[in-house]
C-alpha positions as CSV (number, residue, x, y, z in Angstrom):
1,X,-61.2,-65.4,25.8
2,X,-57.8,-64.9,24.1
3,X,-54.8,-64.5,25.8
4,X,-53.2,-61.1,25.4
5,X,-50.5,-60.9,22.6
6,X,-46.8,-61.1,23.9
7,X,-44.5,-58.8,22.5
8,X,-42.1,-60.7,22.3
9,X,-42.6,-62.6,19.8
10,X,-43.6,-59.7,17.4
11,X,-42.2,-60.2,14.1
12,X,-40.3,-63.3,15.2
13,X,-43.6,-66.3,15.2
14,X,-45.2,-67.0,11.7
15,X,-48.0,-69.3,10.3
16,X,-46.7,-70.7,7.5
17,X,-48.2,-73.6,6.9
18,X,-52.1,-75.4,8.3
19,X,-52.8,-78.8,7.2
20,X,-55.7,-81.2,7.7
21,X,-57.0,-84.7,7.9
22,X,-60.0,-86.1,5.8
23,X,-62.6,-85.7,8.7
24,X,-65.4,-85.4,6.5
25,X,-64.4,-88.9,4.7
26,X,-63.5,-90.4,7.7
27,X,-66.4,-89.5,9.5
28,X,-68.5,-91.1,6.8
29,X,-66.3,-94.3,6.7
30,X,-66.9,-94.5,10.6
31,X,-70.7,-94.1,10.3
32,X,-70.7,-97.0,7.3
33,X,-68.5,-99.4,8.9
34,X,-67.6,-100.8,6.2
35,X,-65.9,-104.5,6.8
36,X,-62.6,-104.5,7.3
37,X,-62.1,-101.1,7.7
38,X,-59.9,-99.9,10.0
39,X,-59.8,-96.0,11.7
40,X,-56.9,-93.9,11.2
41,X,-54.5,-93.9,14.3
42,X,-53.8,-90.3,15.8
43,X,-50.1,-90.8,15.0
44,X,-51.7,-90.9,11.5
45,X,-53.9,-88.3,11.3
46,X,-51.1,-86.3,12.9
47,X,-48.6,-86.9,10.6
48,X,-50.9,-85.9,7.4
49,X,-52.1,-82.9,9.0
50,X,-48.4,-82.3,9.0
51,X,-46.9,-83.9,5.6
52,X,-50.4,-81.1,4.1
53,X,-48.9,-78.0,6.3
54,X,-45.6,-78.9,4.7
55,X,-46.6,-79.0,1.2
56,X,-49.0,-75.6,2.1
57,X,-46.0,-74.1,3.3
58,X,-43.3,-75.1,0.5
59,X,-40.9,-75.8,3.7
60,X,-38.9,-78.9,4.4
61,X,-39.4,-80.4,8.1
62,X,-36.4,-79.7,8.8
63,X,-37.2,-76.0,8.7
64,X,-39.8,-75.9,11.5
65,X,-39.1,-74.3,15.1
66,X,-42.2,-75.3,16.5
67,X,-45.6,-76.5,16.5
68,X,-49.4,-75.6,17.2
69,X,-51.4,-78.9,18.2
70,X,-55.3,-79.5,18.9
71,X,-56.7,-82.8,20.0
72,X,-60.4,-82.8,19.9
73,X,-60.4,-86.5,22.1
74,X,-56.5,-86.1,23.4
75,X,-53.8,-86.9,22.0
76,X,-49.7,-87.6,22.5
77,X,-47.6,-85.3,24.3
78,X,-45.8,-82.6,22.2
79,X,-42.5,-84.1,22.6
80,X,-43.6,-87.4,21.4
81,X,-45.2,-86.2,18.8
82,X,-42.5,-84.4,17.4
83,X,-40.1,-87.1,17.4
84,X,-42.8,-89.0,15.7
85,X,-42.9,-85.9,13.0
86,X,-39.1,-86.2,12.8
87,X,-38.5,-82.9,13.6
């Protein structure tokens, strides 16, 4: 279920920005295996995700607060991967 919706941040927490990887093209390259073809790192995928909710958003990285992440398999922790966004 969803958590309950905190007041406080009411008119103070946007979406501006959603970005994604190729999953769909990576997914296929996986299943092919084609040689010398090497999967994308999660660093990597995180940081196109990212570089595509930038240019969704028209905002700079140096304009974001904060970020939502989802690891389907894990991932790094927030911190690290926020340094690793430069942001």
């Amino acid at each position: 279920p969803m958590p309950d919706s905190l007041r406080e941040y009411s008119r103070k927490v946007s979406i501006v920005g959603v970005g994604e990887t190729d999953y769909a093209k990576d997914y296929a390259a996986e299943r092919a295996r084609a040689e010398g073809w090497q999967p994308p790192t999660i660093d990597d995928l995180c940081k196109l995700a990212f570089e595509r909710a930038l240019a969704d958003s028209g905002l700079a990285a140096t304009d974001i607060d904060a970020l939502a992440l989802h690891y389907t398999f894990g991932g790094p922790d927030p911190e690290e991967m926020v340094s690793h966004l430069g942001i």
